[in-house]
C-alpha positions as CSV (number, residue, x, y, z in Angstrom):
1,X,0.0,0.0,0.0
2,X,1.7,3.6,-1.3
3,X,1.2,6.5,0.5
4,X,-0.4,9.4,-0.8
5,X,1.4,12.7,-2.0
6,X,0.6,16.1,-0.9
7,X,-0.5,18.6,-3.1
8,X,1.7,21.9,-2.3
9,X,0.8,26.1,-3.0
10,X,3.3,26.1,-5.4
11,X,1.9,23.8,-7.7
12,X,-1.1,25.3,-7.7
13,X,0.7,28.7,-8.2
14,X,2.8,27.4,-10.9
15,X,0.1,25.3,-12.8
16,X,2.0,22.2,-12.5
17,X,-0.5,20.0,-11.8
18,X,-0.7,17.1,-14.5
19,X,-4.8,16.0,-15.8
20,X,-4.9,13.9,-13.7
21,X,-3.9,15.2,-10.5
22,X,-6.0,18.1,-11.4
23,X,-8.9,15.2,-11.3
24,X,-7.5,13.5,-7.8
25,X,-7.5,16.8,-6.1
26,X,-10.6,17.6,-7.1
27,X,-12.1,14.9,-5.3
28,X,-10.1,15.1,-2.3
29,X,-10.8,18.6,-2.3
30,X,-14.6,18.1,-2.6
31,X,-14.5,15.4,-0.6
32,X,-12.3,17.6,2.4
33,X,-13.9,21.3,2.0
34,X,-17.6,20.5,0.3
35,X,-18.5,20.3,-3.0
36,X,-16.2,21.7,-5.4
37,X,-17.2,24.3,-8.0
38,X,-19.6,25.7,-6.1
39,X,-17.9,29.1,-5.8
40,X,-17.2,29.4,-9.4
41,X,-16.9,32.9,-10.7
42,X,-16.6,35.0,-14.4
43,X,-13.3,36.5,-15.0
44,X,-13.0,38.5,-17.9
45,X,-9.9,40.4,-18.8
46,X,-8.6,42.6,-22.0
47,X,-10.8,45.5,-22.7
48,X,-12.7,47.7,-20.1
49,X,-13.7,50.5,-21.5
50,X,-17.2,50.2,-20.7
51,X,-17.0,48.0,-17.8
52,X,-17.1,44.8,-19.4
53,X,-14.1,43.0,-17.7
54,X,-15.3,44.2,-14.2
55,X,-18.0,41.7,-13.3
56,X,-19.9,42.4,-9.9
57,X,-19.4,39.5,-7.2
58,X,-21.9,36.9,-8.3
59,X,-22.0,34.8,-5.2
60,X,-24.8,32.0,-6.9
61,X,-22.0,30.5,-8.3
62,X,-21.9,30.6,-12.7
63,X,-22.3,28.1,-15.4
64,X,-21.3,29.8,-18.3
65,X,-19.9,33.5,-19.4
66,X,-20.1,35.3,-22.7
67,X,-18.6,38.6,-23.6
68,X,-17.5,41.7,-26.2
69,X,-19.2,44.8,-27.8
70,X,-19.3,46.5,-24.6
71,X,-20.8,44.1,-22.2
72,X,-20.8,40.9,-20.8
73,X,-23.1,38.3,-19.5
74,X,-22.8,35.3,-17.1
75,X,-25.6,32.5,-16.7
76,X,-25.8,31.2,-13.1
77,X,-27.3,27.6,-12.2
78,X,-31.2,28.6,-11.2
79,X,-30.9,30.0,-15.8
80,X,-31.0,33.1,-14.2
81,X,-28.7,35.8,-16.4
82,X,-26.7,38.4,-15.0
83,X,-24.8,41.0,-17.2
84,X,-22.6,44.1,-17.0
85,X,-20.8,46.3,-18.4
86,X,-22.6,49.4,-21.1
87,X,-26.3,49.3,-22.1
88,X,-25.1,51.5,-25.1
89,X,-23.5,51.2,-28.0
90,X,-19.9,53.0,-29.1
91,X,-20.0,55.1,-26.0
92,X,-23.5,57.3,-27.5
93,X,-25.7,57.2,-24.3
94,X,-28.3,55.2,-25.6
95,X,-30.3,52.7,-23.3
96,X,-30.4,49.4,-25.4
97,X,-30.7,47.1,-22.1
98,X,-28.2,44.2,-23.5
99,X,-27.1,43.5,-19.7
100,X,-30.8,43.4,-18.6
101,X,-32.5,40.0,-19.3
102,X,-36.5,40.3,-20.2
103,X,-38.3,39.8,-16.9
104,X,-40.3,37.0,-18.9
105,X,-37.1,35.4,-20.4
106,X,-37.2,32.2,-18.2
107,X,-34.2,29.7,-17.4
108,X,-31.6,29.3,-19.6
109,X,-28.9,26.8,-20.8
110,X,-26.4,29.0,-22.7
111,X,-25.7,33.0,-23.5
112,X,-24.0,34.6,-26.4
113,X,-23.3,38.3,-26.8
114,X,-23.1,40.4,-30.4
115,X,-22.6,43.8,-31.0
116,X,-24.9,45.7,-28.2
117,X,-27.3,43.2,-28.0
118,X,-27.6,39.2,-26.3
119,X,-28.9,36.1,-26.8
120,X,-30.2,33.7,-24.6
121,X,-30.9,30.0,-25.5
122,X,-33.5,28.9,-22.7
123,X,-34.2,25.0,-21.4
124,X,-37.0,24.5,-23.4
125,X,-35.2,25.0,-26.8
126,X,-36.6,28.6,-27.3
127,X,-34.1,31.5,-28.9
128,X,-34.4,35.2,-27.4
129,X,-32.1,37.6,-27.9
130,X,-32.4,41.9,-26.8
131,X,-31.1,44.8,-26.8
132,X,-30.1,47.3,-29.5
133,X,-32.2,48.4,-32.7
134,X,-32.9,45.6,-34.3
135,X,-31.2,47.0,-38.3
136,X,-30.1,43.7,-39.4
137,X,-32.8,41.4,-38.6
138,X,-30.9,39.7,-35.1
139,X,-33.7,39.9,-33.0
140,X,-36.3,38.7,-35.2
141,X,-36.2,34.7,-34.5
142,X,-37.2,33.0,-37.1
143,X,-41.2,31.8,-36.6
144,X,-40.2,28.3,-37.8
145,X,-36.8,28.0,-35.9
146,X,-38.4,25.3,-33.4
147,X,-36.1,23.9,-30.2
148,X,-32.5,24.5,-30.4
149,X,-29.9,23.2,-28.7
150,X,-26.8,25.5,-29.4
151,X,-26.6,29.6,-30.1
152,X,-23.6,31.8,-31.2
153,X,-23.2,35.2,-32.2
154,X,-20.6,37.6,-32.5
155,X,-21.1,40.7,-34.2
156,X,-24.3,41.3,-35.5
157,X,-25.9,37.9,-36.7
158,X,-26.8,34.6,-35.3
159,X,-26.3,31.3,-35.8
160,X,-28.5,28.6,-34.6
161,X,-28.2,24.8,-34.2
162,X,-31.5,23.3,-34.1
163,X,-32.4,19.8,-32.2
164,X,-33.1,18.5,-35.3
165,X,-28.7,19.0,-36.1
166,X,-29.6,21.4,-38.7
167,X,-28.5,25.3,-38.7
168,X,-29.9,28.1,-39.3
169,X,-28.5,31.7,-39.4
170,X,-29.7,35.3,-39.5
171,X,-29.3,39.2,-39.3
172,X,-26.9,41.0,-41.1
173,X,-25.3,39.0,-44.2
174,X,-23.5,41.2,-46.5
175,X,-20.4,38.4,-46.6
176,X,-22.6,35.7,-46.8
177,X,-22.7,34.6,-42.8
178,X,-26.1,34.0,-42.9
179,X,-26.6,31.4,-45.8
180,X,-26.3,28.4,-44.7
181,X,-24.5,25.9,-47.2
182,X,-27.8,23.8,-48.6
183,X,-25.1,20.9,-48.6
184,X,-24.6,21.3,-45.2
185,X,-25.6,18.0,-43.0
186,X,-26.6,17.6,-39.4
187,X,-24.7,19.4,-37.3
188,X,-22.9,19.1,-33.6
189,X,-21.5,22.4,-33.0
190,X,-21.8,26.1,-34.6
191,X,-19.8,29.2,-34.3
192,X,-20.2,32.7,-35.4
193,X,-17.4,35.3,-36.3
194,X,-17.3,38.5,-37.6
195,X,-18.2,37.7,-41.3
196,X,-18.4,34.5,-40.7
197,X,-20.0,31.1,-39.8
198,X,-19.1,27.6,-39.1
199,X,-20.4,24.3,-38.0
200,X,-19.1,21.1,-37.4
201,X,-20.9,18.0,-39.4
202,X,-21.9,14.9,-37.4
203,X,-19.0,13.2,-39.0
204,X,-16.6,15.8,-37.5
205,X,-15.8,17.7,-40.7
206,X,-15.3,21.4,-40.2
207,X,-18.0,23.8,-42.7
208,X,-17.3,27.2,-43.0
209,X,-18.9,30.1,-44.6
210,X,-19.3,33.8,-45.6
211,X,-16.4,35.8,-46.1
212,X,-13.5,34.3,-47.9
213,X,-10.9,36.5,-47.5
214,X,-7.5,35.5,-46.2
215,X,-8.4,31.7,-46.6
216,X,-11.0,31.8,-43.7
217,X,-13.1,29.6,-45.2
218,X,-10.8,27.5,-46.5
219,X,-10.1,24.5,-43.6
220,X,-7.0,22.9,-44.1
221,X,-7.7,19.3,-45.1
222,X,-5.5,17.9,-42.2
223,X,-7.8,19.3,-39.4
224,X,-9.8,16.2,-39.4
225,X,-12.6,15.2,-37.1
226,X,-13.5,18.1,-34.8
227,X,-15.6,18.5,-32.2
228,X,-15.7,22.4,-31.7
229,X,-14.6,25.5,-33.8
230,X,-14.3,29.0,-33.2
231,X,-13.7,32.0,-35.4
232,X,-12.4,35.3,-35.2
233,X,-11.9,38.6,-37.3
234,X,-10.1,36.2,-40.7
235,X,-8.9,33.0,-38.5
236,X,-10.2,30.1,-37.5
237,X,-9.5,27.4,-34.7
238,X,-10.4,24.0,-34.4
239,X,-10.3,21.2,-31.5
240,X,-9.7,18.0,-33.0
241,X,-10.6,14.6,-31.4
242,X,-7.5,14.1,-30.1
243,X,-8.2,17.4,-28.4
244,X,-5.2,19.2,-30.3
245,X,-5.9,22.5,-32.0
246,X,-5.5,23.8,-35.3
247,X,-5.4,27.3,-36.7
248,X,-6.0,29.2,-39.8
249,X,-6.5,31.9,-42.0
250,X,-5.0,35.3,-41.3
251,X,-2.2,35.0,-39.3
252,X,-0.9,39.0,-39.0
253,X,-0.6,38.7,-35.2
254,X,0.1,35.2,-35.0
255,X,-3.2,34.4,-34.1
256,X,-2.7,30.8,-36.0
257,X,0.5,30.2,-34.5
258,X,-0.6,27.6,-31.9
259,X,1.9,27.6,-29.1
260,X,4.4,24.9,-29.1
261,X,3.6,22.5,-25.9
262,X,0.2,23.2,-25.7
263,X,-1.4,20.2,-23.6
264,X,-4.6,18.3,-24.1
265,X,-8.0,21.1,-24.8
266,X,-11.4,21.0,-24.4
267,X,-12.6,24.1,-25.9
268,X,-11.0,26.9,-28.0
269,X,-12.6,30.4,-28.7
270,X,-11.2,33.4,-30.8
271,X,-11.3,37.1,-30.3
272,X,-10.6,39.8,-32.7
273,X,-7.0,38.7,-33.9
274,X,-6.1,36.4,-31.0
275,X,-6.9,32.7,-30.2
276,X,-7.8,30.6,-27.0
277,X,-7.8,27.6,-26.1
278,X,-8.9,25.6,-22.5
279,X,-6.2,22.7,-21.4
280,X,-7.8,19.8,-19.6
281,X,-5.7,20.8,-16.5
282,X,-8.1,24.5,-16.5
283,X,-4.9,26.0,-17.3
284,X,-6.0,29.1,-20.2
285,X,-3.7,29.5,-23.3
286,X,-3.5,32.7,-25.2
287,X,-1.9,33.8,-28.3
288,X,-1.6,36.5,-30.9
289,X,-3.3,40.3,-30.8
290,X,-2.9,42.0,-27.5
291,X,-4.0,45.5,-28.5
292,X,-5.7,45.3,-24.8
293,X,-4.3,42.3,-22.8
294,X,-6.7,40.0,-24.6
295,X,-3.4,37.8,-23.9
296,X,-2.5,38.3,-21.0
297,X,-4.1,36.0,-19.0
298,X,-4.0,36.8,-15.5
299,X,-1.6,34.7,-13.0
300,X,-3.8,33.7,-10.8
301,X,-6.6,32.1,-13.0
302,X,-6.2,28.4,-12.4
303,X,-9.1,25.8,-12.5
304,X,-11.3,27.1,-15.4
305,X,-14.4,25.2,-16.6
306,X,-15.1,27.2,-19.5
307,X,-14.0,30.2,-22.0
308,X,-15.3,32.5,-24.1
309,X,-13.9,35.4,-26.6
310,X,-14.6,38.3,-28.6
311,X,-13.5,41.7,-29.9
312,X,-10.5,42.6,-27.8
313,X,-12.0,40.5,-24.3
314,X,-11.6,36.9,-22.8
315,X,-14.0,35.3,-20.6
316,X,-13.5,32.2,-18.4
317,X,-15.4,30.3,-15.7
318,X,-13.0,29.9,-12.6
319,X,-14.3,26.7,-10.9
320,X,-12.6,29.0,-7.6
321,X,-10.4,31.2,-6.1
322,X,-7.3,31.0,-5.4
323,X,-8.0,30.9,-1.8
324,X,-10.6,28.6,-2.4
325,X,-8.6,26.3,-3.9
326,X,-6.0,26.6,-1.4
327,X,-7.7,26.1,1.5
328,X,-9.0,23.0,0.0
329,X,-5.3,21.8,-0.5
330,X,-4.6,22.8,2.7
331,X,-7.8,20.4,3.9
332,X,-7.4,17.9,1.4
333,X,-3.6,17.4,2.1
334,X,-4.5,17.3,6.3
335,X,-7.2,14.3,5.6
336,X,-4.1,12.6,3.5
337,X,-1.5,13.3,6.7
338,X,-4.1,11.8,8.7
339,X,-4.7,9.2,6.3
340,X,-1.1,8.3,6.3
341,X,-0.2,8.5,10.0
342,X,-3.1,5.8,10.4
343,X,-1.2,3.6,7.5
344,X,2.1,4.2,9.1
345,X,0.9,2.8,12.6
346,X,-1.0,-0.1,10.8
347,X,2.1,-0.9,8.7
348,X,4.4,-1.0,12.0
349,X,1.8,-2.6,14.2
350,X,1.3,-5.6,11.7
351,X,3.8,-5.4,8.7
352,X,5.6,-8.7,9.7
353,X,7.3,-9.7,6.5
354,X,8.8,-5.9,5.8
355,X,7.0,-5.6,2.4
356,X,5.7,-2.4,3.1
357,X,1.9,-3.8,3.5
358,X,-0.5,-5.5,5.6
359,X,-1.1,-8.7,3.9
360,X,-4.0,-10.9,5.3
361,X,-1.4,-13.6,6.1
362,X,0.6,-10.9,8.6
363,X,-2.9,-9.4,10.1
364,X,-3.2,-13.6,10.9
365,X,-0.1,-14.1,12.3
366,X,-0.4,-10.8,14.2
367,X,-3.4,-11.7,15.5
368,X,-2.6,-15.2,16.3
369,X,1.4,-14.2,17.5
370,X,0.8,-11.2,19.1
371,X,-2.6,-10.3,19.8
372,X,-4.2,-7.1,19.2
373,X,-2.1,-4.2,17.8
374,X,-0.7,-2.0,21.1
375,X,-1.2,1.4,18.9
C-alpha cells in the first residue's frame, strides 16, 4: 500500500498539476472542503472601457460567461442571467438594455453576446435575444426555428443549431454569414465570427462560410474530425478529437500560431486577432493580438471550466479562487497526513514480512502471535 502525496501552493501557483492530478484533487478537495465548484466565478480580462471585464461579485456560483461589444453576460445555475458592463452602444448614451434579461425570459442553458445586444438559448429549446435596434434582422427569430440546442453570435448575426442537427442563421449577411450551405448536413456544433459562420458536421468535418478572405473559409484538409470551432476577425480554430488544436487563415498577429507544448483542450474560442484555447488541467492558453491584454491571461486564473472570446476581451469560468482552492489543498492534504499516520501505525503494528503492507497472512499471524495491535 503507497502512501499518498501532498498537493503543495506552489503547484497550484505554478500550474504544474498534470490532468490527472488536477482530477485526484478535485475529489479530495470536494471530498475535504464540500463540493467543489460551487464558488465558481466569471473573470473577464482585456478591454474595459465600458465596464465589461469588471463583473460584480456573483455569489450564486456561474455556469457559463459570454462577452465583447461592450458588455458581458454570465448564466448562473437557477438559468437566471446576469450582465454588466454598457447598455449602449460606441459610448452614444443610448439605453439598449443588452445586460438586462427580459423579466419574462425564463431559465436558460447558454448566452452569447453580439454587437450591443444578447442572446439567450432557454431549457425548453426557445431562442431570445435583446437589446439594441434591431437594423439587421438579429432579434427577429425566425417563426419556424423550433427547439434548439446551441446559439452563437458575435457581431451582428446569429447562428443557430437546431435539435433537429440542422442550422440556421440570421441578421446581417452582407459576406454571406447567414446562408447556410444547402449541402450542409446535421450538425454538432456552430460558431459565429465576424463575417463569418461555421459548423461542425456529425461526422466531424469542419464547414465554414461567408467571407472568404485571407483563406478563412478555407479549412485545411489535415484538421480532421472536430468537435468544436471558433472563429475570429479572418482566422479560425479547431479542436480535433484528439483534443489538439488547429489554426487558420490570417495570421498577422500570429493568431494561428498555436503555441508549441500546448497540452490536451477542451474548448477553444477566438477574439478579434487572437486565439484561445482551454487545457484539460483548466490552465487558459493565449496567443496573438494584445491590443488590450486580450493575452494576458491573468496569474492567478487556475481551475477554469469554460472560456469564451470576442472583440479585444476573454471570458472564463474559474471553478474558484485561489484561496478557495488553497484552502481546499490545505484540507485535502490534512485528511491525506491523517490518512497516512493511520497507514504508518498499521504498517508497523502488523507489517511482519517488511514488504511495506498489511497482507491478510501478517494481520493472521499478528493476530494469532501477538494479539491485538498495542497502537
Amino acid at each position: 500500500m503507497k502512501f499518498a502525496a501532498a498537493i503543495t501552493a506552489s503547484e497550484i501557483r505554478s500550474h504544474r498539476f498534470a490532468a490527472n492530478s488536477i482530477a485526484t484533487f478535485l475529489a479530495l478537495a470536494g471530498a475535504a472542503a464540500g463540493t467543489a465548484h460551487a464558488g465558481s466565478m466569471p473573470r473577464v480580462w482585456g478591454q474595459n472601457n465600458l465596464g465589461e471585464a469588471s463583473p460584480p461579485q456573483i455569489v450564486e456560483g456561474v455556469t457559463a460567461v459570454a462577452t465583447g461589444g461592450g458588455h458581458s453576460l454570465a448564466l448562473l445555475p437557477d438559468g437566471s442571467i446576469r450582465g454588466w458592463g454598457a447598455n449602449r452602444f460606441n459610448g452614444i448614451n443610448f439605453n439598449y438594455g443588452q445586460t438586462v434579461a427580459p423579466s419574462d425570459l425564463g431559465p436558460c442553458k447558454a448566452i452569447a453576446v453580439g454587437n450591443y445586444f444578447s442572446v439567450a438559448l432557454r431549457t425548453d429549446g426557445i431562442v431570445r435575444a435583446w437589446g439594441g435596434t434591431d437594423s439587421y434582422g438579429w432579434k427577429t427569430i425566425p417563426t419556424d426555428l423550433g427547439a434548439c440546442k446551441a446559439i452563437a453570435c458575435v457581431q451582428s448575426h446569429i447562428v443557430a443549431l437546431r435539435e433537429s442537427g440542422t442550422v440556421r442563421a440570421w441578421g446581417k449577411n452582407d459576406r454571406g454569414q447567414c446562408a447556410v450551405p444547402s449541402t450542409l448536413g446535421a450538425c454538432k456544433a456552430i460558431a459565429a465570427g465576424y463575417y463569418n459562420s461555421g459548423a461542425i458536421q456529425a461526422d466531424g468535418t469542419v464547414v465554414m462560410w461567408g467571407n472568404v478572405n485571407e483563406g478563412v473559409c478555407t479549412v485545411p484538409s489535415d484538421v480532421g474530425a472536430s468537435t468544436a470551432i471558433a472563429i475570429g476577425e479572418y482566422h479560425g480554430l479547431a479542436l480535433r478529437e484528439n483534443r489538439t488544436v488547429q489554426a487558420w487563415g490570417l495570421n498577422s498577429d500570429g493568431q494561428c500560431n498555436v503555441p508549441a507544448g500546448i497540452g490536451a483542450c477542451t474548448a477553444v474560442a477566438a477574439g478579434y486577432r487572437n486565439s484561445v484555447a482551454l487545457q484539460v488541467d483548466g490552465v487558459v492558453r493565449a496567443w496573438g493580438g494584445n491590443t488590450a491584454g486580450e493575452s494576458n491571461v491573468p496569474s492567478d486564473l487556475i481551475g477554469v471550466t469554460s472560456i469564451a472570446a470576442a472583440t479585444y476581451n476573454v471570458a472564463a469560468v474559474q471553478a474558484k479562487s485561489f484561496i478557495e482552492l488553497l484552502s481546499d489543498a490545505n484540507a485535502a492534504n490534512a485528511a491525506l497526513t491523517a490518512q497516512n499516520v493511520a497507514l504508518t501505525a498499521q504498517l508497523e503494528c502488523g507489517d511482519l514480512d517488511g514488504d511495506g503492507e498489511v497482507a491478510g497472512p501478517d494481520l493472521g499471524l499478528m493476530l494469532l502471535n501477538y494479539g491485538p495491535c498495542s497502537h
